[in-house]
C-alpha positions as CSV (number, residue, x, y, z in Angstrom):
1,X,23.0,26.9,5.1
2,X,23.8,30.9,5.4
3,X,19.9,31.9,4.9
4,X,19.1,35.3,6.7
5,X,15.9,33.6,7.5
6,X,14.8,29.8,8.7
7,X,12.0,30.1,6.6
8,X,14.2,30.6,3.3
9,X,14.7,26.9,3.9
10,X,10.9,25.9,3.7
11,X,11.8,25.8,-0.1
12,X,13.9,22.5,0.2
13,X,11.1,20.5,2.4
14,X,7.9,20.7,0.6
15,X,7.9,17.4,-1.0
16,X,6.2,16.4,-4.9
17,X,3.1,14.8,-4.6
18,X,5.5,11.6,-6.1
19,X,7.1,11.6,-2.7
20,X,4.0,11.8,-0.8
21,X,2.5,8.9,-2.7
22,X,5.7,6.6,-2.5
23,X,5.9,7.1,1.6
24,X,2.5,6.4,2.3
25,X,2.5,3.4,0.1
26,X,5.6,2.5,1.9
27,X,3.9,3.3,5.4
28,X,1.2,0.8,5.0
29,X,3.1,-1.7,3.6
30,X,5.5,-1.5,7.2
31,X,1.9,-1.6,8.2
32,X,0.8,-5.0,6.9
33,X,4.5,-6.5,7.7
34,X,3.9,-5.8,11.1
35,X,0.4,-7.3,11.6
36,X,1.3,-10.3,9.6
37,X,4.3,-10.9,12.7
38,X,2.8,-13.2,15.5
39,X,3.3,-11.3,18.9
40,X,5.7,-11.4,21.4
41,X,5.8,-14.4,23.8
42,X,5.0,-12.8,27.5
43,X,8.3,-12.7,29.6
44,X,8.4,-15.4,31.8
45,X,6.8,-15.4,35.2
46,X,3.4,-14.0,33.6
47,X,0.9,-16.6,34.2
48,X,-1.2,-17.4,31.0
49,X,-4.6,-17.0,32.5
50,X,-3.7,-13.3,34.0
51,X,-3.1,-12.3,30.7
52,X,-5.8,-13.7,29.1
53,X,-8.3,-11.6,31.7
54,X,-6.4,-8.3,31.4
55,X,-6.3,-8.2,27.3
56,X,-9.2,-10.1,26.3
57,X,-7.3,-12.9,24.5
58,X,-7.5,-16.9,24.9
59,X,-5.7,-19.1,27.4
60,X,-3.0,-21.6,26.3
61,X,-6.2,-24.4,26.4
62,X,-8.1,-22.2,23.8
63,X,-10.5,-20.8,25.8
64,X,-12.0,-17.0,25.5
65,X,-12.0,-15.3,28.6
C-alpha cells in the first residue's frame, strides 16, 4: 500500500461492531449446520465394537459400551 509504517494499515482492519455481530451470528449458525450433520461412517476395516470401546458410543445392536 506505500505506508512508511505497517501499522498505518491497522486503520483498515478494525471492524464496526455491525461486522462483528453479523460474523459471529454467522459462526454459530456454521455451528448448528454442522451438528445437525450425522457423522462420518468409519472407513472400512474398523470393527463396530472397537469403536464403540475407544469413543464411548453404541454398537451397531444398540448397546452402550
Amino acid at each position: 500500500m506505500g505506508h512508511a509504517h505497517i501499522t498505518t494499515t491497522e486503520i483498515y482492519i478494525v471492524p464496526t461492531p455491525d461486522e462483528v455481530v453479523a460474523h459471529v451470528l454467522a459462526h454459530h449458525e456454521r455451528q448448528r449446520t454442522e451438528q445437525a450433520k450425522p457423522p462420518a461412517p468409519p472407513a472400512p476395516g474398523y470393527r463396530p465394537e472397537a469403536l464403540a470401546a475407544l469413543f464411548g458410543t453404541s454398537t451397531a445392536g444398540g448397546e452402550s459400551r
